[in-house]
DRENDO-1510 file (C-alpha; in Angstrom, 1 decimal, always signed):
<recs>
REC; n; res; u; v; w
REC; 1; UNK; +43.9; -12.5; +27.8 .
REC; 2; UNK; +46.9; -13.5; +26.1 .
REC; 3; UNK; +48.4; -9.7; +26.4 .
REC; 4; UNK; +47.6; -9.4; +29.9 .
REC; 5; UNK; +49.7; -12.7; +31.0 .
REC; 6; UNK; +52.4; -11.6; +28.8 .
REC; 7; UNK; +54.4; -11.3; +32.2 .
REC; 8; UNK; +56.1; -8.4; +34.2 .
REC; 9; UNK; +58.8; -8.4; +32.0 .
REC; 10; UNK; +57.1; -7.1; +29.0 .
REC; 11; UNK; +54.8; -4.4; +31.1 .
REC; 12; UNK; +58.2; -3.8; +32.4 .
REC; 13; UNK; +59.1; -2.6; +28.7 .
REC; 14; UNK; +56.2; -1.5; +27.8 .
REC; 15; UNK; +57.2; +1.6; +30.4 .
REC; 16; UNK; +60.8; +2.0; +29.0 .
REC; 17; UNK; +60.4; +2.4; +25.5 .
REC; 18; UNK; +60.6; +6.1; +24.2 .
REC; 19; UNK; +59.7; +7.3; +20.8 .
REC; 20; UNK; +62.2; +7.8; +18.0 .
REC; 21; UNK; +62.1; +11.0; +16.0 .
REC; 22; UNK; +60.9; +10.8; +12.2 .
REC; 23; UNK; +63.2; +13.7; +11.4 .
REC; 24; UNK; +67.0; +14.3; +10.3 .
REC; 25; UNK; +69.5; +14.8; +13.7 .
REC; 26; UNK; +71.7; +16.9; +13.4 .
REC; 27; UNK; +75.7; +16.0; +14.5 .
REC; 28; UNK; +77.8; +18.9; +16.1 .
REC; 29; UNK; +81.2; +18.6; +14.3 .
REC; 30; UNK; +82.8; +16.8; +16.8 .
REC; 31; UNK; +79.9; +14.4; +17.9 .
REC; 32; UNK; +80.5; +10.5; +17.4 .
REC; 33; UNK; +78.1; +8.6; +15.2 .
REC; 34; UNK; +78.3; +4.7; +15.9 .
REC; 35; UNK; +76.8; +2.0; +13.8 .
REC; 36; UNK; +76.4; -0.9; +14.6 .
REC; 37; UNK; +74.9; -3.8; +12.3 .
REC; 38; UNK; +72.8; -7.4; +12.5 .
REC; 39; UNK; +73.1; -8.8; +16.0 .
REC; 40; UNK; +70.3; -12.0; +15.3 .
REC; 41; UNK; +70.3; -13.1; +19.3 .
REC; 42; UNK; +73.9; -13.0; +20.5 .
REC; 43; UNK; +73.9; -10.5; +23.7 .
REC; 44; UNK; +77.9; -11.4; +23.7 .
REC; 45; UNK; +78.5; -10.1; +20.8 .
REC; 46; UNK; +76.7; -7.1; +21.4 .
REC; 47; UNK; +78.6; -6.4; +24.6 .
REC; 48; UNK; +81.9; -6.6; +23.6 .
REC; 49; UNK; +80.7; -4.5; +20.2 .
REC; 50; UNK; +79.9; -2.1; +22.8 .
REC; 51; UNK; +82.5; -2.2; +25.5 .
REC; 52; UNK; +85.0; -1.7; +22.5 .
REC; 53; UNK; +83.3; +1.1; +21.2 .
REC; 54; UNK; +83.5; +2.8; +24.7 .
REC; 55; UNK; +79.2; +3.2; +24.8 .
REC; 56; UNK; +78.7; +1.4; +27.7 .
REC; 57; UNK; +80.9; +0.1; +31.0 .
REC; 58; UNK; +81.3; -2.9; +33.2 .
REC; 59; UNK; +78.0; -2.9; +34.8 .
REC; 60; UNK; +76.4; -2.2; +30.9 .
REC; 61; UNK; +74.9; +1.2; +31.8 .
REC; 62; UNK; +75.7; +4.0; +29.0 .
REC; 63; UNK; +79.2; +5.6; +28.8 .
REC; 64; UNK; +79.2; +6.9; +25.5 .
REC; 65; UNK; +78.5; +10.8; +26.9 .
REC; 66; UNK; +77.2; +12.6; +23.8 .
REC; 67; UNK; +77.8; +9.8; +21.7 .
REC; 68; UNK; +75.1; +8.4; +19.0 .
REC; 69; UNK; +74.6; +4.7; +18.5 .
REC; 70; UNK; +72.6; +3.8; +15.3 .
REC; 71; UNK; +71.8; -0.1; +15.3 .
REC; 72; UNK; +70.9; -1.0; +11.7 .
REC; 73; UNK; +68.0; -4.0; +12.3 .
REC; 74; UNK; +68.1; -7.2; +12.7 .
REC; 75; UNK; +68.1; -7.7; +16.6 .
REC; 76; UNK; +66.2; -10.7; +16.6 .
REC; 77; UNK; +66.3; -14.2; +15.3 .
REC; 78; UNK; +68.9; -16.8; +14.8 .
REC; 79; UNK; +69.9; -16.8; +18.6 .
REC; 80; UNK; +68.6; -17.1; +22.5 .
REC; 81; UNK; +69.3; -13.1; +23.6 .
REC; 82; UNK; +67.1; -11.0; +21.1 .
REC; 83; UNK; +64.7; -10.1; +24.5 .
REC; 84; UNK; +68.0; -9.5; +26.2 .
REC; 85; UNK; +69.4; -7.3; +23.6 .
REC; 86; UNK; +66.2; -5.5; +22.6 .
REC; 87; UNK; +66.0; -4.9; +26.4 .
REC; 88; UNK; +69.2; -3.1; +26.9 .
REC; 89; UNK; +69.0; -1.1; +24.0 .
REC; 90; UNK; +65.4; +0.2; +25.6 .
REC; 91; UNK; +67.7; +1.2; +28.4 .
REC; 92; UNK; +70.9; +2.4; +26.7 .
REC; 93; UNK; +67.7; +4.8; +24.8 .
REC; 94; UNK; +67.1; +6.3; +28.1 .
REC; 95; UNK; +70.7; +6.7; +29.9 .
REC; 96; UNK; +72.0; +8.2; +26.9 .
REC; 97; UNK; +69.3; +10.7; +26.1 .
REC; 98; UNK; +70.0; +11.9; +30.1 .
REC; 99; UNK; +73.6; +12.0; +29.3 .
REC; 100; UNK; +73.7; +14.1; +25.9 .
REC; 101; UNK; +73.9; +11.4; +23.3 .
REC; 102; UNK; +71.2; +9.0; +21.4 .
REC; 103; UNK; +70.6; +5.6; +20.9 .
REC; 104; UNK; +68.2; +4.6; +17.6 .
REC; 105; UNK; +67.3; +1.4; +16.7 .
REC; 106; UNK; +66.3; +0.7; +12.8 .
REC; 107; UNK; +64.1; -1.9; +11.4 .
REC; 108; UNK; +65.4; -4.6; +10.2 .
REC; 109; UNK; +63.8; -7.4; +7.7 .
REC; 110; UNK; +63.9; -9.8; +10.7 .
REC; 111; UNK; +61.9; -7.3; +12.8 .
REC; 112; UNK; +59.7; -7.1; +10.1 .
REC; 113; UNK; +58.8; -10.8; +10.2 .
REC; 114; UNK; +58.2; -11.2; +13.9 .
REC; 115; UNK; +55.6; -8.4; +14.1 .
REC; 116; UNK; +54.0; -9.7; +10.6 .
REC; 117; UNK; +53.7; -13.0; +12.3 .
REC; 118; UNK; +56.9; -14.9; +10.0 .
REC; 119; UNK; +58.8; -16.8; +12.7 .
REC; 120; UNK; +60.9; -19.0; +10.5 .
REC; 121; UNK; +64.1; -18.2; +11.9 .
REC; 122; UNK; +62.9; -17.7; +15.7 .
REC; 123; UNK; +64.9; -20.0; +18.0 .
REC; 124; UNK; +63.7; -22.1; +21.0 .
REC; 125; UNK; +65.6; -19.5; +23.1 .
REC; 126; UNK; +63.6; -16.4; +22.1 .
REC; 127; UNK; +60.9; -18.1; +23.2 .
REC; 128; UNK; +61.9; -19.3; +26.7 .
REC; 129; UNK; +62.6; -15.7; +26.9 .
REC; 130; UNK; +59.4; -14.9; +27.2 .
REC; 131; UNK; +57.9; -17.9; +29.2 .
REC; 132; UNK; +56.5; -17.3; +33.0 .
REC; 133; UNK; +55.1; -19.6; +35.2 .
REC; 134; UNK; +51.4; -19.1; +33.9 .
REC; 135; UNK; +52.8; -20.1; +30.3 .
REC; 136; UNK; +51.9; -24.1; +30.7 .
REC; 137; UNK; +48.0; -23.4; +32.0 .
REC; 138; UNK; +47.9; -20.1; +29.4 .
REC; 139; UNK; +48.8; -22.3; +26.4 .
REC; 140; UNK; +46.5; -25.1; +27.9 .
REC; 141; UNK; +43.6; -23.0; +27.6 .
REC; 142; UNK; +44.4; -21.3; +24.5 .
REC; 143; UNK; +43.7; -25.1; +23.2 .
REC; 144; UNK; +41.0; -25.6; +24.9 .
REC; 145; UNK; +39.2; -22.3; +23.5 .
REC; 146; UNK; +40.3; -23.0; +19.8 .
REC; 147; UNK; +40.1; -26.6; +20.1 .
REC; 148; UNK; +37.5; -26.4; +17.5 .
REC; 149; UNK; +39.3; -24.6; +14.9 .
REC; 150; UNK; +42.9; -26.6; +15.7 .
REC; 151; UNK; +41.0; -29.7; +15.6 .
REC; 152; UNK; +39.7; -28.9; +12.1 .
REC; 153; UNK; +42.9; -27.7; +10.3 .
REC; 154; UNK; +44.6; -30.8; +11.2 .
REC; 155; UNK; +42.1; -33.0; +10.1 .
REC; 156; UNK; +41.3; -31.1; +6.7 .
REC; 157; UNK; +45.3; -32.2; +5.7 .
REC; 158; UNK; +45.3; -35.9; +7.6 .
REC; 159; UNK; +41.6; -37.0; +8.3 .
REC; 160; UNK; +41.9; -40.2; +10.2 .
REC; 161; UNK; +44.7; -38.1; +12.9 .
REC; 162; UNK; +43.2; -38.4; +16.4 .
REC; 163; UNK; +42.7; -35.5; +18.8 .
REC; 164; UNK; +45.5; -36.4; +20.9 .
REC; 165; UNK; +47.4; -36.8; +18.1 .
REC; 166; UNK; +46.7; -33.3; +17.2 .
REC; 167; UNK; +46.6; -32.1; +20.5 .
REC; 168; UNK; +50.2; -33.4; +20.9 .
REC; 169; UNK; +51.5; -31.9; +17.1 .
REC; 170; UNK; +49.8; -28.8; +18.3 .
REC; 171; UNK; +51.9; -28.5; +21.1 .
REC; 172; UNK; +55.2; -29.4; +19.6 .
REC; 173; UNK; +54.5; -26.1; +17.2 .
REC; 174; UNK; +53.6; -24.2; +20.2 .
REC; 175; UNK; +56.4; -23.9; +22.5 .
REC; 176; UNK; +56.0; -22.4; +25.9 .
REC; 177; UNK; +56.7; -18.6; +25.2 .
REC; 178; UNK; +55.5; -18.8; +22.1 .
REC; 179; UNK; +52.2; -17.0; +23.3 .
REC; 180; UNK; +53.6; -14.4; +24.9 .
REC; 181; UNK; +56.0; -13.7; +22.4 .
REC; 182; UNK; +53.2; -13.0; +19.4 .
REC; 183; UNK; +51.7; -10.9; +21.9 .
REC; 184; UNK; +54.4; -8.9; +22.6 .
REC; 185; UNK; +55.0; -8.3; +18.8 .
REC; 186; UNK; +51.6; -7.5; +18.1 .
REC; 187; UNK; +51.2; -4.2; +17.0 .
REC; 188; UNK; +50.3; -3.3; +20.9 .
REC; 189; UNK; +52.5; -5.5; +22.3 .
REC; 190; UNK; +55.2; -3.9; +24.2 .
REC; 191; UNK; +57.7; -4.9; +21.3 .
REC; 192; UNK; +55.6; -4.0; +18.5 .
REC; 193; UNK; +55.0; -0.5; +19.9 .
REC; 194; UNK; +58.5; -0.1; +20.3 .
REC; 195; UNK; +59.4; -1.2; +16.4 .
REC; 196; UNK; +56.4; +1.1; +15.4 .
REC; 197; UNK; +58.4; +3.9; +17.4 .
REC; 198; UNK; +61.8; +3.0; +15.5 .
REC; 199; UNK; +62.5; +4.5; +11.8 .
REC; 200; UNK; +63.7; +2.5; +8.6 .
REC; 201; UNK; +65.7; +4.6; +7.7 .
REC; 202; UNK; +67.4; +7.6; +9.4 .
REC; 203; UNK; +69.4; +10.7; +8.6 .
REC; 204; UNK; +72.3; +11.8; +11.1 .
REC; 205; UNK; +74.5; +14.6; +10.0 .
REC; 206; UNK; +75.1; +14.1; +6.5 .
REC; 207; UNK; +75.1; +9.8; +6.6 .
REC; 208; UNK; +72.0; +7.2; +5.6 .
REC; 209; UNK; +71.3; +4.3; +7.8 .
REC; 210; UNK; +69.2; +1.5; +6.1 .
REC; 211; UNK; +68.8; -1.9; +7.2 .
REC; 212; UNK; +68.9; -3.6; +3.1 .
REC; 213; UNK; +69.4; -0.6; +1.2 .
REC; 214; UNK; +67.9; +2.3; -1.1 .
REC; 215; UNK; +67.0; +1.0; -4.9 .
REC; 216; UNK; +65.8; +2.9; -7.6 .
REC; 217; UNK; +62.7; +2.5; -7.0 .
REC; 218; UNK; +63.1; +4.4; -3.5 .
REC; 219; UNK; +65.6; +6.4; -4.7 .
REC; 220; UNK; +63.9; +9.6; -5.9 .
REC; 221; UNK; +61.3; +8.7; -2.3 .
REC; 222; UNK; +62.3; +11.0; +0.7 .
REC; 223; UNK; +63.3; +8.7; +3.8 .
REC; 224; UNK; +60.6; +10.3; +5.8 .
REC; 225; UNK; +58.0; +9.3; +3.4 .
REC; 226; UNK; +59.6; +5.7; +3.3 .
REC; 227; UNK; +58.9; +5.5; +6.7 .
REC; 228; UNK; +55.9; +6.4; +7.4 .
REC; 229; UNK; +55.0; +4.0; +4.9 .
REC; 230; UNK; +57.0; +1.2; +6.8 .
REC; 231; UNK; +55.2; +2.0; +9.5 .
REC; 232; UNK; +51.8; +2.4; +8.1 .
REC; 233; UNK; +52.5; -1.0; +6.9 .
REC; 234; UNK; +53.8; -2.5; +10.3 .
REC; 235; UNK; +50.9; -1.7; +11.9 .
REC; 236; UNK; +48.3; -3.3; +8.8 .
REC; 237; UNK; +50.0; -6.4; +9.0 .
REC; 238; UNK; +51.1; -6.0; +5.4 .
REC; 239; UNK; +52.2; -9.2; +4.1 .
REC; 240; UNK; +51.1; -8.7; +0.2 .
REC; 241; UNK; +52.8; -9.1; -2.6 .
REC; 242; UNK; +53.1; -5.4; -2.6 .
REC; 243; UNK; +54.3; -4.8; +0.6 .
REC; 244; UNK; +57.4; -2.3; +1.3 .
REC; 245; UNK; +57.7; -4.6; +4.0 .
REC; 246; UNK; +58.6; -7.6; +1.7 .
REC; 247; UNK; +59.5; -6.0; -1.5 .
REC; 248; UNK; +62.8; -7.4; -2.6 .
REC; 249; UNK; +63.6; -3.9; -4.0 .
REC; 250; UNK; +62.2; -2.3; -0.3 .
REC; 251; UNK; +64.4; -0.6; +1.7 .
REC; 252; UNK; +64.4; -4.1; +4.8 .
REC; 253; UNK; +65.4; -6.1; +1.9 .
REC; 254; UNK; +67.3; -4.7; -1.2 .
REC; 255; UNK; +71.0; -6.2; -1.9 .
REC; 256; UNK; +71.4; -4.7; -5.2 .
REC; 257; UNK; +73.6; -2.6; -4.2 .
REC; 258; UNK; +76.3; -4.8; -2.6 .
REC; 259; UNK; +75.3; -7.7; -5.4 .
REC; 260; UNK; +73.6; -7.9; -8.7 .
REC; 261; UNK; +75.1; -11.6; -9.9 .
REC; 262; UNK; +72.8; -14.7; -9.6 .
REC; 263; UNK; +75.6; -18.0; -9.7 .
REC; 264; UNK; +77.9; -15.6; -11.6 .
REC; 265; UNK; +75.4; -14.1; -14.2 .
REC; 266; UNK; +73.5; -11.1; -14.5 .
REC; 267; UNK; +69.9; -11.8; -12.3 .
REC; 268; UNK; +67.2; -11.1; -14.4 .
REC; 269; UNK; +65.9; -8.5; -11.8 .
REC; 270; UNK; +68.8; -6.2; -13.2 .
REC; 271; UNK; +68.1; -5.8; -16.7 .
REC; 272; UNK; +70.8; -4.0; -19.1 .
REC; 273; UNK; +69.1; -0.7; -18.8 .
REC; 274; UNK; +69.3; -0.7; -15.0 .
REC; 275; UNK; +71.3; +2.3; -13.5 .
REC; 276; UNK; +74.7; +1.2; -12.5 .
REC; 277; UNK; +75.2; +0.9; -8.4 .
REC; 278; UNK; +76.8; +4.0; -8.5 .
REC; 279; UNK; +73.9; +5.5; -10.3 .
REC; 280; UNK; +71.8; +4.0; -8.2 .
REC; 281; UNK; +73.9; +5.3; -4.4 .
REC; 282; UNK; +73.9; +8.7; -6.1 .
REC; 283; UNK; +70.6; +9.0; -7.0 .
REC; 284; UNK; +69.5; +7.6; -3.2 .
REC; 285; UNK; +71.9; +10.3; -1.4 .
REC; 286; UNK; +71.1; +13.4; -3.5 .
REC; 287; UNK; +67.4; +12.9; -2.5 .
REC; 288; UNK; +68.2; +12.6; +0.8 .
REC; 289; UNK; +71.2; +15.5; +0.5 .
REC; 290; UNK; +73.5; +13.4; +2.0 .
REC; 291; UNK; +77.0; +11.8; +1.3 .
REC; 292; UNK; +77.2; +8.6; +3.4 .
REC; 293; UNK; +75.2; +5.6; +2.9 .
REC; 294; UNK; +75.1; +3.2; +5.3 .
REC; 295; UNK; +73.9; -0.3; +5.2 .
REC; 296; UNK; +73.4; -3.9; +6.6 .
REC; 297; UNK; +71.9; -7.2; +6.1 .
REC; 298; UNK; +73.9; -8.5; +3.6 .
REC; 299; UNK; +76.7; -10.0; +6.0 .
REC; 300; UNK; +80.6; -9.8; +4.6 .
REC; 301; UNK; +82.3; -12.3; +7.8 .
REC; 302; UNK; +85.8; -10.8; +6.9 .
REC; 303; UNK; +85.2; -7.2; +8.2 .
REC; 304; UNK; +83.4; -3.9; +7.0 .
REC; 305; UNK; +83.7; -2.1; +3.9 .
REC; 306; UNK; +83.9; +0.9; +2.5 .
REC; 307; UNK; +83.3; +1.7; -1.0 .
REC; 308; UNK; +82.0; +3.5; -3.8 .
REC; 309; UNK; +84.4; +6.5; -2.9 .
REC; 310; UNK; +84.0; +6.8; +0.7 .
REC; 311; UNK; +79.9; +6.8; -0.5 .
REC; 312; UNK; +78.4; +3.4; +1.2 .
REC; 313; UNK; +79.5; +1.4; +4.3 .
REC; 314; UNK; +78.4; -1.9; +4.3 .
REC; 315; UNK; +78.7; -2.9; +8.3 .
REC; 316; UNK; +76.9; -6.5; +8.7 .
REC; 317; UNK; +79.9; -8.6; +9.3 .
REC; 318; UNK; +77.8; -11.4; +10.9 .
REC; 319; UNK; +79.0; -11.0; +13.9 .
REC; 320; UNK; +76.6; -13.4; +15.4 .
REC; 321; UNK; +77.2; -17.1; +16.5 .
REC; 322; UNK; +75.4; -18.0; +13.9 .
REC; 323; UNK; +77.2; -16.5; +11.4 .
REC; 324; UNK; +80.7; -16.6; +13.1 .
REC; 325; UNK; +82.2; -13.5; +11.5 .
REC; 326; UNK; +84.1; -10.6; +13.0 .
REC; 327; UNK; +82.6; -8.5; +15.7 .
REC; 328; UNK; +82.9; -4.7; +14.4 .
REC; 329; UNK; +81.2; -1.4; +14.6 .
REC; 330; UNK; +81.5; +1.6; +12.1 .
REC; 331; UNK; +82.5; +4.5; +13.7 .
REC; 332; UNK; +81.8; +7.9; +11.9 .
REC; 333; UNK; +83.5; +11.4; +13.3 .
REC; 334; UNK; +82.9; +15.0; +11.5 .
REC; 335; UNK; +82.6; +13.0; +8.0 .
REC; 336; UNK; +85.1; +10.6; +8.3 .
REC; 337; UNK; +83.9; +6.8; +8.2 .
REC; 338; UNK; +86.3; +4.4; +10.3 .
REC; 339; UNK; +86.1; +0.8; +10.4 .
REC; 340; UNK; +86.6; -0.9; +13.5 .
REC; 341; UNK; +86.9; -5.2; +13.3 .
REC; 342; UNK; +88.2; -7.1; +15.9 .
REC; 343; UNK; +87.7; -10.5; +17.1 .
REC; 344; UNK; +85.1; -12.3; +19.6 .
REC; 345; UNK; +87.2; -12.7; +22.8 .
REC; 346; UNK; +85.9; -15.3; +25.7 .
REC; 347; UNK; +83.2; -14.0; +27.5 .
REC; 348; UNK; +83.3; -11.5; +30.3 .
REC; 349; UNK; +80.2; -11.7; +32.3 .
REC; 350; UNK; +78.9; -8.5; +33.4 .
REC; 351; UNK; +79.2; -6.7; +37.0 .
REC; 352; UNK; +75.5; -6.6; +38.3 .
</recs>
């Protein structure tokens, strides 16, 4: 019931989304490659990301010709447009597959959570987003059918609380939206089928993408086997200990190789007899016979990096309002890696 009255806008994307290839993609030598890294809700950011990095026009339709965008994760959360954004990029996946060039989306950790059912960080935006006129009577008789159950939670932590009372704290935690949007990141929700189509990681030319990063414990692991267990997992619900999904050495979550410190000390995670970073990066790109590791998550506000000898790009330069850092995209052409930062200019609202 719920799926059905997720609203025209999600059957809407439910037709749009195409599948992403499992496999490395080749580059011809002169072919762009453009990364681009956490977004977490801010469609103006996004735009202006884009617009500078000549992939899309005025009225936001794909200009980038043969172009390939990679967007490393971490669409959603932390801001109002994730819908908007996720939408677009649906689109861009289309225009530029007609035009020559490709558009893949990774998984990020935040992706992860919202189709895993974790919605810490999930603004009141993202759900309104989702919300349609039928949301008020749908979320009334989604009470009404698990009154039972609701009822009985409550009262098994505060036994004397009345069924208004509960009624009332039960809709406080259940925003209008917030229906649909599970729904639509269920595994056959129109968003979870389009994360279960996206990769973890992916190989383009001889570069990496990764949302966290690849540890040693994934190092010697061929990407493609990392994600098809990534996805195997998305679609279990896989929220164990165990989980590649959550694994703080897993390829949605690692930091180790930007960080290894804990308040200025060695963490404990790290022991002394843990391969070195670079140890670790070359270990990671051998498997995948590559030379370029790119990465996100970990957000630097200043501006991208490169380092280990031209080896890893770290590109999340929380570029969100959230975060307030620079706006930037990582712009890769036959081998070379070039950093592009800029600042957030006042909003230019698009030509419809």
């Amino acid at each position: 019931m719920i799926r059905r009255l997720c609203g025209l806008l999600c059957l809407a994307l439910i037709a749009m989304f195409p599948l992403a290839p499992l496999t490395a993609q080749p580059v011809q030598p002169a072919q762009r490659i453009v990364a681009v890294g956490d977004l977490h809700g801010d469609f103006d950011a996004w735009r202006q990301v884009a617009l500078n990095a000549r992939l899309i026009d005025q009225r936001n339709h794909w200009a980038g010709g043969s172009s390939i965008l990679v967007q490393l994760g971490d669409i959603v959360d932390r801001g109002p447009d994730s819908l908007k954004i996720i939408s677009h990029l649906m689109k861009l996946q289309k225009e530029a597959a007609h035009a020559g060039g490709r558009v893949v989306v990774l998984v990020g950790n935040h992706e992860a959570m919202n189709m895993t059912g974790d919605l810490r960080y999930v603004t009141a935006g993202e759900y309104a987003a989702f919300a349609t006129a039928d949301s008020a009577p749908l979320r009334d008789r989604t009470y009404a059918a698990n009154k039972a159950a609701i009822v009985a939670g409550y009262r098994a932590r505060t036994p004397a609380m009345s069924d208004d009372a509960i009624r009332a704290a039960w809709l406080a935690l259940t925003p209008l939206g917030k229906l649909e949007h599970q729904a639509a990141w269920s595994p056959r929700g129109p968003l979870g089928r389009w994360t279960l189509a996206n990769q973890a990681i992916a190989k383009i030319g001889d570069s990496i993408f990764v949302h966290g990063g690849i540890s040693v414990a994934y190092s010697t692991t061929p990407y493609q086997m990392i994600n098809r267990r990534v996805t195997a997992a998305l679609k279990a619900g896989d929220v164990s200990e165990t989980s590649i999904l959550y694994d703080p050495f897993g390829p949605l979550w690692y930091r180790g190789l930007i960080t290894r410190n804990e308040d200025g000390e060695q963490s404990s995670a790290f022991p002394a007899s843990y391969p070195s970073i670079d140890q670790e990066l070359a270990a990671a790109l051998q498997t995948n016979g590559a030379r370029h590791l790119v990465i996100a998550h970990t957000p630097r506000l200043a501006g991208i990096v490169i380092s280990n000898g031209g080896q890893l790009a770290r590109i999340d330069t929380g570029m969100s309002r959230y975060y307030g850092g620079k706006l930037s995209y990582l712009e890769i052409v036959g081998g070379q890696l070039m950093p592009h930062n800029f600042d957030r200019s006042p909003s230019t609202p698009a030509v419809r």
